[in-house]
PyMOL Python script that loads the backbone (N, CA, C, O; Angstrom):
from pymol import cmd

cmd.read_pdbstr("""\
ATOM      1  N   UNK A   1      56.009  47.588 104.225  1.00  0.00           N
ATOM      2  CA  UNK A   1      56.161  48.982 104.575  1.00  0.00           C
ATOM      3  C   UNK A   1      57.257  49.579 103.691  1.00  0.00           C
ATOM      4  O   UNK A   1      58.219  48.815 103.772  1.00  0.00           O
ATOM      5  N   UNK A   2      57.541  50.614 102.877  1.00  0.00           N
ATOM      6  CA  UNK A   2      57.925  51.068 102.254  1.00  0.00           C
ATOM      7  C   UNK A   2      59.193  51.884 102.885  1.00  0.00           C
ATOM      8  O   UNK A   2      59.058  52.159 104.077  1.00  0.00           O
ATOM      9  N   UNK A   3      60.260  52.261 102.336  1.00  0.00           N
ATOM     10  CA  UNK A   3      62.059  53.098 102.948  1.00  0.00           C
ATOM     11  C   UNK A   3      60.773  54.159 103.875  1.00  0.00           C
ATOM     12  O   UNK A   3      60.596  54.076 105.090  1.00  0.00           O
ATOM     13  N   UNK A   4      60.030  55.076 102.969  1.00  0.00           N
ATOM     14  CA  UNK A   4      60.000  56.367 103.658  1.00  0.00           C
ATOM     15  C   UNK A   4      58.661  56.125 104.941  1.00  0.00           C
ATOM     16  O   UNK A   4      58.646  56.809 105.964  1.00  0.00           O
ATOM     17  N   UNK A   5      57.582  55.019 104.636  1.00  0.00           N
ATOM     18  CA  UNK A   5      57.066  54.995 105.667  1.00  0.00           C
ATOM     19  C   UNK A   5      57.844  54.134 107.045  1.00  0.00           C
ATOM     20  O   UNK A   5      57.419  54.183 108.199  1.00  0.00           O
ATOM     21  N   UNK A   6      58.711  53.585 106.723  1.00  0.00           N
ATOM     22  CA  UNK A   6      59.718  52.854 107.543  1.00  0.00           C
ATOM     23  C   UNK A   6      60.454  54.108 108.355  1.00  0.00           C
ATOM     24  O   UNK A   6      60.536  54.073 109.583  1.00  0.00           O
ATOM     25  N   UNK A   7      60.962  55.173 107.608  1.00  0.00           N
ATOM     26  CA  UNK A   7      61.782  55.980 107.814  1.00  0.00           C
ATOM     27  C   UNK A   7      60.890  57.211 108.957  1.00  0.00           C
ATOM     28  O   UNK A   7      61.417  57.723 109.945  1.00  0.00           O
ATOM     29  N   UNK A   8      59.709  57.420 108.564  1.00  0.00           N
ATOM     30  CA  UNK A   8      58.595  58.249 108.930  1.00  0.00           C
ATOM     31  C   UNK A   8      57.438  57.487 110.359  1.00  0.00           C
ATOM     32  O   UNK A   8      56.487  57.953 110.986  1.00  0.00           O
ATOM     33  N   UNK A   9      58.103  56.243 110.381  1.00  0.00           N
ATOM     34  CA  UNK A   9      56.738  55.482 111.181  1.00  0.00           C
ATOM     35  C   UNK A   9      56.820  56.068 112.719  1.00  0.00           C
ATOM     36  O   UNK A   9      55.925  55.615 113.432  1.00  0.00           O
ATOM     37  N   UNK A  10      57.493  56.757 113.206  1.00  0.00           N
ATOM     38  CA  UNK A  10      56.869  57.019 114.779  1.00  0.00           C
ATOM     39  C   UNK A  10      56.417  58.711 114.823  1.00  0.00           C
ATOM     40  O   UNK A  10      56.345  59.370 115.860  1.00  0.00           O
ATOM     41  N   UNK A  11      56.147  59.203 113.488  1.00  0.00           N
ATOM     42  CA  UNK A  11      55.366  60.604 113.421  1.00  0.00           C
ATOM     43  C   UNK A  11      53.824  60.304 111.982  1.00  0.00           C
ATOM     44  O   UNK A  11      52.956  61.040 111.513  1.00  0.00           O
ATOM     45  N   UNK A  12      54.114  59.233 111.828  1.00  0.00           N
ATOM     46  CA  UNK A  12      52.955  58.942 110.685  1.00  0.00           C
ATOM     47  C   UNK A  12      51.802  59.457 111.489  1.00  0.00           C
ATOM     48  O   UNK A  12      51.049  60.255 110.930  1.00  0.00           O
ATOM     49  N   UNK A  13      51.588  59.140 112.605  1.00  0.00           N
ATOM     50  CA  UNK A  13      49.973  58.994 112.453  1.00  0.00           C
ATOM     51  C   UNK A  13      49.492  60.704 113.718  1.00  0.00           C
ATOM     52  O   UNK A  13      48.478  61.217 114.189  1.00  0.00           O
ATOM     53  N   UNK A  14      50.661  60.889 113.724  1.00  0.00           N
ATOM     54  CA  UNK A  14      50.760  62.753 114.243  1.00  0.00           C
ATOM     55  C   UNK A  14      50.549  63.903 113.197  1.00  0.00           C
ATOM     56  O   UNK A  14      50.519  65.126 113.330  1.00  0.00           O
ATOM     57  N   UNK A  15      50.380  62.871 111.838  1.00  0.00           N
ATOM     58  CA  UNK A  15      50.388  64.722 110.601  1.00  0.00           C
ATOM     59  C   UNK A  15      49.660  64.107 109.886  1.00  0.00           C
ATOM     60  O   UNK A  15      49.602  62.911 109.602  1.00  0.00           O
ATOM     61  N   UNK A  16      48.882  65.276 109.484  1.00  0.00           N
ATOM     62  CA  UNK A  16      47.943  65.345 108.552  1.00  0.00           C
ATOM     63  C   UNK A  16      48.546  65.407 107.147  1.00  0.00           C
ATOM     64  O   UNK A  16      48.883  66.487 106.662  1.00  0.00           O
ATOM     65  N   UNK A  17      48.676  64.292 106.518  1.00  0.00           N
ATOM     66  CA  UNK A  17      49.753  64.135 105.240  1.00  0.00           C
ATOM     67  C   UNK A  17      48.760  65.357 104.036  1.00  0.00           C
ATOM     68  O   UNK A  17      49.348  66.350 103.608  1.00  0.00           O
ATOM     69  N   UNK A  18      47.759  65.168 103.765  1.00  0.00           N
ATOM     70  CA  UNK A  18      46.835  65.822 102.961  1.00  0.00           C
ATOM     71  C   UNK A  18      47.309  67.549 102.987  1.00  0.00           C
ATOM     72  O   UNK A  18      47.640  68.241 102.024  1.00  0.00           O
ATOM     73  N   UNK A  19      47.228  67.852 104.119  1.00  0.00           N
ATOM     74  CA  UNK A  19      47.862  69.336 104.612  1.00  0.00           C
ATOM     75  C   UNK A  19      49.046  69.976 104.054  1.00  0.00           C
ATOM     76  O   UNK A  19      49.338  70.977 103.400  1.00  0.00           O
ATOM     77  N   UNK A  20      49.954  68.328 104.937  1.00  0.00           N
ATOM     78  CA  UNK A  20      51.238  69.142 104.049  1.00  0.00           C
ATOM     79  C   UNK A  20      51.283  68.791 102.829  1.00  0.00           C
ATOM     80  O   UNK A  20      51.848  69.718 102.249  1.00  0.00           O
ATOM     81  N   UNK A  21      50.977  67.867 101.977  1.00  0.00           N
ATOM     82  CA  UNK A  21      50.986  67.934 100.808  1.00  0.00           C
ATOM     83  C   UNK A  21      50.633  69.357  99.580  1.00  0.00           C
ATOM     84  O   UNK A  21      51.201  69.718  98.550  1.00  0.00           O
ATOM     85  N   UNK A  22      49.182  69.956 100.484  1.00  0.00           N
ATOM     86  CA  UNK A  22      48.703  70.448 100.192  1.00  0.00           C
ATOM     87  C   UNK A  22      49.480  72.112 100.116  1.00  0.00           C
ATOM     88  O   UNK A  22      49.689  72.828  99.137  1.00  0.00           O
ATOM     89  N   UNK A  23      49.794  72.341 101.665  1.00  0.00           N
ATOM     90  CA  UNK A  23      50.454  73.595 101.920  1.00  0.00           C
ATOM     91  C   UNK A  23      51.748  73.659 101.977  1.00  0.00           C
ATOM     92  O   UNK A  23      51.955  74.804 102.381  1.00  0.00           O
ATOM     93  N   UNK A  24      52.795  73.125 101.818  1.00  0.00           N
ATOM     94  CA  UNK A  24      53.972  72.403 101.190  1.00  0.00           C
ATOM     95  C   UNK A  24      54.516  72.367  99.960  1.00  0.00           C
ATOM     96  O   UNK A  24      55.431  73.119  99.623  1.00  0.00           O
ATOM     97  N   UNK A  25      54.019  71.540  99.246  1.00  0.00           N
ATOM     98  CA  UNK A  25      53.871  71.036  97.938  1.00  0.00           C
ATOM     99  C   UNK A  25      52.751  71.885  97.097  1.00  0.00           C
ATOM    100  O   UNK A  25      53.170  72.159  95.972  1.00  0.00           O
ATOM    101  N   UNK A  26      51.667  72.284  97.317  1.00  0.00           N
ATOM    102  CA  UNK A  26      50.909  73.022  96.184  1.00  0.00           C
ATOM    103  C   UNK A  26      50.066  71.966  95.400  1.00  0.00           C
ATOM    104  O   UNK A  26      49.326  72.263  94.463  1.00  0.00           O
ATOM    105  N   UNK A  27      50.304  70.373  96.007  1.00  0.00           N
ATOM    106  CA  UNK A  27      49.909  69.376  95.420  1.00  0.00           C
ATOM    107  C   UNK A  27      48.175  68.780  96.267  1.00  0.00           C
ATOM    108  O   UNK A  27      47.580  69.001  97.322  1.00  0.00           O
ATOM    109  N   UNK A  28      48.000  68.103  95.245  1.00  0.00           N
ATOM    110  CA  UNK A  28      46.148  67.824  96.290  1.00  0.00           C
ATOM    111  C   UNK A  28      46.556  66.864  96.887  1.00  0.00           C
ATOM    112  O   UNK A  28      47.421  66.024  96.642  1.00  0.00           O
ATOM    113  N   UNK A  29      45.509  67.125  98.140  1.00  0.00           N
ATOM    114  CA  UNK A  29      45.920  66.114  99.557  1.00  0.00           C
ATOM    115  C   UNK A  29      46.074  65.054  98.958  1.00  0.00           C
ATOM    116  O   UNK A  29      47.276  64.885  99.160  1.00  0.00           O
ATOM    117  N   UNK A  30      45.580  63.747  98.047  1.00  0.00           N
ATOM    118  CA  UNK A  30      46.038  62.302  98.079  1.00  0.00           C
ATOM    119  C   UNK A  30      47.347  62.388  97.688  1.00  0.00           C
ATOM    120  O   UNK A  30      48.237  61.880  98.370  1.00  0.00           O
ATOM    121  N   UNK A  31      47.645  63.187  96.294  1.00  0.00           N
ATOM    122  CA  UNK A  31      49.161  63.038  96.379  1.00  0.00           C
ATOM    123  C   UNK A  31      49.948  62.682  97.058  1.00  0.00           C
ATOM    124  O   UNK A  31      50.505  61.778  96.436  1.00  0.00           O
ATOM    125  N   UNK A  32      50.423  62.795  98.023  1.00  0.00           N
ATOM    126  CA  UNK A  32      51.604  62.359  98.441  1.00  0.00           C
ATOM    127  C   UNK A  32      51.441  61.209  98.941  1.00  0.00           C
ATOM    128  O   UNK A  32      52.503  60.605  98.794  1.00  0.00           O
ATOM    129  N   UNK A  33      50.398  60.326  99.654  1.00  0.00           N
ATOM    130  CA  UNK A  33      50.320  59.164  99.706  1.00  0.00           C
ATOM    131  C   UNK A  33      51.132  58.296  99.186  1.00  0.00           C
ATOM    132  O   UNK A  33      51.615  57.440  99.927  1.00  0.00           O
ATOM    133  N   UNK A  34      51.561  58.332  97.370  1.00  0.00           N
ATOM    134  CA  UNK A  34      51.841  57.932  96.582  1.00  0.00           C
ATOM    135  C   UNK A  34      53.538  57.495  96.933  1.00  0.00           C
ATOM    136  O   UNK A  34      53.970  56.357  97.117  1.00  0.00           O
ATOM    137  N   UNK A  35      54.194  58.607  96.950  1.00  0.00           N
ATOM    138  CA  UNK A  35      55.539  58.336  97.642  1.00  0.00           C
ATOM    139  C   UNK A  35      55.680  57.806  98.750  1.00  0.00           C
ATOM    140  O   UNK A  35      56.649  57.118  99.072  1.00  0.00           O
ATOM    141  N   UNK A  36      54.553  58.121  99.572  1.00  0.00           N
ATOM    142  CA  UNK A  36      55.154  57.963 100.844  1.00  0.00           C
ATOM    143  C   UNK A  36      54.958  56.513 101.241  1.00  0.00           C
ATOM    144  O   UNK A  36      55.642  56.000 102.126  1.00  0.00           O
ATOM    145  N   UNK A  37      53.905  55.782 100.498  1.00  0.00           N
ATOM    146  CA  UNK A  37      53.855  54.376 100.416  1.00  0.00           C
ATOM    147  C   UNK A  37      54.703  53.846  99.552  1.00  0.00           C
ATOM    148  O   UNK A  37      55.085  52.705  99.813  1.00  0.00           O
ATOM    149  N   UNK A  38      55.252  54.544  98.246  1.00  0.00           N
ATOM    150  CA  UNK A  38      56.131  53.714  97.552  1.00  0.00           C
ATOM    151  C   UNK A  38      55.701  52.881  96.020  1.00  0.00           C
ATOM    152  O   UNK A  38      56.350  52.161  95.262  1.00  0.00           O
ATOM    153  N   UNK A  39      54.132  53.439  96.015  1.00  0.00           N
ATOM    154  CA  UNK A  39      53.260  53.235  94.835  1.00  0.00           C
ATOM    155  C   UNK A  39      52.922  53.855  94.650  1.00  0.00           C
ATOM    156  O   UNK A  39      52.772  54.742  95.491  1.00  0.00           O
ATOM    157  N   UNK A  40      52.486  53.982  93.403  1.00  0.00           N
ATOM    158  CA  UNK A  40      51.494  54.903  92.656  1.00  0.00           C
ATOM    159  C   UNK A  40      50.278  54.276  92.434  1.00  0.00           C
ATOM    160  O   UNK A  40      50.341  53.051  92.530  1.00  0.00           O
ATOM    161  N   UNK A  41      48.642  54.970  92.031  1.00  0.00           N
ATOM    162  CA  UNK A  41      47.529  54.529  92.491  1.00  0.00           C
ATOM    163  C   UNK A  41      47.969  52.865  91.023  1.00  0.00           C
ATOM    164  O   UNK A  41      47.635  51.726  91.348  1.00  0.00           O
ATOM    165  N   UNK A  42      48.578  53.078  89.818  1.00  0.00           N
ATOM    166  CA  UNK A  42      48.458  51.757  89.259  1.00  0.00           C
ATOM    167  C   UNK A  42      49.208  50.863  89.356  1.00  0.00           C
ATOM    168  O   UNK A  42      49.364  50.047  88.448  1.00  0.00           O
ATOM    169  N   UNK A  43      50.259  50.790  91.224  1.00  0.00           N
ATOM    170  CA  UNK A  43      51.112  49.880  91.806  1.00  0.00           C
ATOM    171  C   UNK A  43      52.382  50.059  90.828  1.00  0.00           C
ATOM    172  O   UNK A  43      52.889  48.970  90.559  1.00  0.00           O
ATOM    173  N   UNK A  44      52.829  50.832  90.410  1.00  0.00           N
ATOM    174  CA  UNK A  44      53.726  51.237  90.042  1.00  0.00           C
ATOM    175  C   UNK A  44      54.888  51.847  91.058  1.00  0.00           C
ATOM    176  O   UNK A  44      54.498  52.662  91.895  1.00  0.00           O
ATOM    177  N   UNK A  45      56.035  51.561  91.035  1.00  0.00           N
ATOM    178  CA  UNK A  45      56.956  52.141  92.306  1.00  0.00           C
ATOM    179  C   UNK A  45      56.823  53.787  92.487  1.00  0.00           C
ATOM    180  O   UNK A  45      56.468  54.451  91.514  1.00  0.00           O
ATOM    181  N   UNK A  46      56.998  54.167  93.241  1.00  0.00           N
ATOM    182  CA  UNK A  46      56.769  55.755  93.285  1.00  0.00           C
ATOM    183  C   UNK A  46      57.583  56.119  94.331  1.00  0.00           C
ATOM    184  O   UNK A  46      57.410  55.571  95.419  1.00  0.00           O
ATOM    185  N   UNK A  47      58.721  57.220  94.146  1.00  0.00           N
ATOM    186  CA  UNK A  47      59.443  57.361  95.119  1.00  0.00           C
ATOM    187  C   UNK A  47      59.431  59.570  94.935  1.00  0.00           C
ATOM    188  O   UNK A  47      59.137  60.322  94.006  1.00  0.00           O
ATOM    189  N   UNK A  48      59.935  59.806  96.432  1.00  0.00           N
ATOM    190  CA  UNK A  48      59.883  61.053  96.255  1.00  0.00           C
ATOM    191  C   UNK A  48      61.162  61.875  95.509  1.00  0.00           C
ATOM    192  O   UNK A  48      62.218  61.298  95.770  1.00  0.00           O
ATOM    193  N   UNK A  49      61.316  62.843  94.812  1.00  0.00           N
ATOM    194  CA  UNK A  49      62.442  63.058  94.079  1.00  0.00           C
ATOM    195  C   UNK A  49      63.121  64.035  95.450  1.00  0.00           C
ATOM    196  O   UNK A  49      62.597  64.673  96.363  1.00  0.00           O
ATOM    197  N   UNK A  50      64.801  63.710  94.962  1.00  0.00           N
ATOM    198  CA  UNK A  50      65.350  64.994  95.914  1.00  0.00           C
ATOM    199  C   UNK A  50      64.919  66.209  95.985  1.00  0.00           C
ATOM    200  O   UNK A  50      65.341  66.671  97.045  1.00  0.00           O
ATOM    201  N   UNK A  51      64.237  67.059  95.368  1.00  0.00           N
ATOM    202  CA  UNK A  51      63.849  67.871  95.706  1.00  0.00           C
ATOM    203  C   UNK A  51      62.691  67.802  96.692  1.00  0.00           C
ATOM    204  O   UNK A  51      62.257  68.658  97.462  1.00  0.00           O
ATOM    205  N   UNK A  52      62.347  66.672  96.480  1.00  0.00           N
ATOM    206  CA  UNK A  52      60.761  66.991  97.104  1.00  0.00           C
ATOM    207  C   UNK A  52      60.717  66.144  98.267  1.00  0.00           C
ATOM    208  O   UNK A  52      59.748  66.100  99.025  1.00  0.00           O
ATOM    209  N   UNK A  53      61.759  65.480  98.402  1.00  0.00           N
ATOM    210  CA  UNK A  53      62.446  64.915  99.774  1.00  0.00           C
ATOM    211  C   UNK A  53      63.141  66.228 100.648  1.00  0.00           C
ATOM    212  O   UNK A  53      63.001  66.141 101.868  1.00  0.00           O
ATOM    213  N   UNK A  54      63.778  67.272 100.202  1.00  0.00           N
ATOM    214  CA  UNK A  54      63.890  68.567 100.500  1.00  0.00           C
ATOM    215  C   UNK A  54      63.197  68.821 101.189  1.00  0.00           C
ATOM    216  O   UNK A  54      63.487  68.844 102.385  1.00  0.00           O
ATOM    217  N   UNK A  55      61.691  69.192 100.626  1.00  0.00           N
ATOM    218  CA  UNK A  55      60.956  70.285 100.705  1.00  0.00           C
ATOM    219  C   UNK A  55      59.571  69.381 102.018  1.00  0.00           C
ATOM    220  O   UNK A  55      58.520  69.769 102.528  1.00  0.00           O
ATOM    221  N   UNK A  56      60.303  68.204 102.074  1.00  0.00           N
ATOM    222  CA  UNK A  56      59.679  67.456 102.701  1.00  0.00           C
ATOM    223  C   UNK A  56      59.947  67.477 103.973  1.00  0.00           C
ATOM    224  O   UNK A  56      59.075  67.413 104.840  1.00  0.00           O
ATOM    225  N   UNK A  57      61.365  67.583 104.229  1.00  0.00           N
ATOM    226  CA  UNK A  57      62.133  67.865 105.487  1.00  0.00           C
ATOM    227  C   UNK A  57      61.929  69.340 105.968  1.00  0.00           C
ATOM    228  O   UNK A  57      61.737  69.599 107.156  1.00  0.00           O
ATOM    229  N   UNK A  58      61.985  70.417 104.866  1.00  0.00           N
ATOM    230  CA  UNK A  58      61.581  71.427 105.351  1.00  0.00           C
ATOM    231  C   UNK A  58      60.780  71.757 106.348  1.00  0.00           C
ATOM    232  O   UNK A  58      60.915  72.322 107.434  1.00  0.00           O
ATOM    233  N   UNK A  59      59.382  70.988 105.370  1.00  0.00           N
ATOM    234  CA  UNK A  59      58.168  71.149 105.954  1.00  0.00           C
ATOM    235  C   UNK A  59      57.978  70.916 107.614  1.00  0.00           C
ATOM    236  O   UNK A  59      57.615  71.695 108.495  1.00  0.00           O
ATOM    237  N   UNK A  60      58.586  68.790 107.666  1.00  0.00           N
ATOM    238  CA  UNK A  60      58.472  68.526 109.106  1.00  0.00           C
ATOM    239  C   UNK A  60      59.156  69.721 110.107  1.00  0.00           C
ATOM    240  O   UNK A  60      58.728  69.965 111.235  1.00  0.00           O
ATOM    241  N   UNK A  61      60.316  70.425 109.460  1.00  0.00           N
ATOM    242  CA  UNK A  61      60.750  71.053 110.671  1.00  0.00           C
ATOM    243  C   UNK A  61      60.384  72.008 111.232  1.00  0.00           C
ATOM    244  O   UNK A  61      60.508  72.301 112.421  1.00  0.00           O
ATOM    245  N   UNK A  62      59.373  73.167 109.481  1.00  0.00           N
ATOM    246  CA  UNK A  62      58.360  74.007 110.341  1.00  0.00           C
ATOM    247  C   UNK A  62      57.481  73.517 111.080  1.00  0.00           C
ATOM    248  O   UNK A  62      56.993  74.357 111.837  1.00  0.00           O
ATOM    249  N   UNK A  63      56.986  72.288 111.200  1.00  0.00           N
ATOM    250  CA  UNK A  63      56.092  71.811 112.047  1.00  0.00           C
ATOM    251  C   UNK A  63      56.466  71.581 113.095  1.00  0.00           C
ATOM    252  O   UNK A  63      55.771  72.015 114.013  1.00  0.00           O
ATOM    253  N   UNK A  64      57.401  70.999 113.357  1.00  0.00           N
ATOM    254  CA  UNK A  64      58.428  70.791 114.794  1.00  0.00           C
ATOM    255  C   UNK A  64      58.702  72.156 115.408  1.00  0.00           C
ATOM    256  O   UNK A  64      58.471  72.388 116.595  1.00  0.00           O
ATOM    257  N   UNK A  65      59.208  73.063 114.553  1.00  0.00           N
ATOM    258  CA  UNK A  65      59.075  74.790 115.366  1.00  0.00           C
ATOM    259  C   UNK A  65      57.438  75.320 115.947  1.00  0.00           C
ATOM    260  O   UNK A  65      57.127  75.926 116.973  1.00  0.00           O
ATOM    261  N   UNK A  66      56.695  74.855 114.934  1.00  0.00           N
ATOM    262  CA  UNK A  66      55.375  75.622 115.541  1.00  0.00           C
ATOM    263  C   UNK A  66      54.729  74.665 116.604  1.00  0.00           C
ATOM    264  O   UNK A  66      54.150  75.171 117.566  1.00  0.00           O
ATOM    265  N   UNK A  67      54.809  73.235 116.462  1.00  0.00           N
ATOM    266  CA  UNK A  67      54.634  72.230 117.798  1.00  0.00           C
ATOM    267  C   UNK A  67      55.155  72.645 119.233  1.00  0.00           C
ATOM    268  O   UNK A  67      54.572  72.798 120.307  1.00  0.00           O
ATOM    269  N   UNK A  68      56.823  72.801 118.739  1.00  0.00           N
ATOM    270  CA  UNK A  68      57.547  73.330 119.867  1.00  0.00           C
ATOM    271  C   UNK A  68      57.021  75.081 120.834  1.00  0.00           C
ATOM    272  O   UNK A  68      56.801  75.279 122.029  1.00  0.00           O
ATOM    273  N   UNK A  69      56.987  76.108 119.536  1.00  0.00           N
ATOM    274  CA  UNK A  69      56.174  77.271 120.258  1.00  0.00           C
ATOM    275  C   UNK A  69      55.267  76.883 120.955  1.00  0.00           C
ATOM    276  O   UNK A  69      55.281  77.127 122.162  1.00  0.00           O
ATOM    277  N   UNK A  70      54.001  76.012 120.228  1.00  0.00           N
ATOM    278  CA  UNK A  70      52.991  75.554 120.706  1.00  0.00           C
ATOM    279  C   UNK A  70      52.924  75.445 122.489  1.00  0.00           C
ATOM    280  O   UNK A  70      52.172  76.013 123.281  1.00  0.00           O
ATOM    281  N   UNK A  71      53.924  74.572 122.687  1.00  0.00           N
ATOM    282  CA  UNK A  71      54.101  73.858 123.721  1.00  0.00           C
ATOM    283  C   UNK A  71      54.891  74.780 125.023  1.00  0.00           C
ATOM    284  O   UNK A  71      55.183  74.474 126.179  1.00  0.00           O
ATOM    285  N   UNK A  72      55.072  76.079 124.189  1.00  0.00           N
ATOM    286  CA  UNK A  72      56.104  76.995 125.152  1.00  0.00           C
ATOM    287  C   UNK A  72      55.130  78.073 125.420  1.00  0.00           C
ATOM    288  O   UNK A  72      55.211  78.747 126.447  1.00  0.00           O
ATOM    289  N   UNK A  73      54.341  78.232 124.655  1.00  0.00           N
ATOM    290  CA  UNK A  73      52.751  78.688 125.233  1.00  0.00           C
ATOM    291  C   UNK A  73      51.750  78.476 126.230  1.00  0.00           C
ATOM    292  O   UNK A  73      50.885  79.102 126.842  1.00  0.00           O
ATOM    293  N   UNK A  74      52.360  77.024 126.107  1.00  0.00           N
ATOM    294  CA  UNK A  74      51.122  76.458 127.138  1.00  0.00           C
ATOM    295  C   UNK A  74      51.352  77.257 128.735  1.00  0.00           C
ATOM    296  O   UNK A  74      50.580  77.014 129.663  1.00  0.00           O
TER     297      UNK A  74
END
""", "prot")
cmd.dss("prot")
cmd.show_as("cartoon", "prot")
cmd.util.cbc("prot")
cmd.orient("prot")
């Protein structure tokens, strides 16, 4: 298991990684796979850069705000 899926493992299987990659990043859904496992598709190490470890945290937390509204709706 890789730092960031180690770091990420009790919301992994709650987000649609493709999404945020996608609406996030500007990047196509497999992308981020790549970091977030710690390879690249030719097993090459692959890690996310600070910025995009940033923009990564960003992301989860708009998701955590709109989860949270979500839930204040109900």
């Amino acid at each position: 298991m890789s730092e960031n899926t180690e770091k990420l493992k009790d919301v992994l299987m709650y987000l649609k990684w493709g999404n945020i990659s996608k609406d996030y990043f500007g990047l196509s859904r497999t992308w981020i796979y790549a970091p977030l496992n710690g390879y690249d598709d030719n097993g090459e190490p692959c890690e996310f850069s600070p910025e995009q470890k940033e923009t990564l945290r960003n992301a989860l937390r708009d998701i955590a705000a709109k989860v949270d509204a979500a839930a204040d709706n109900l």
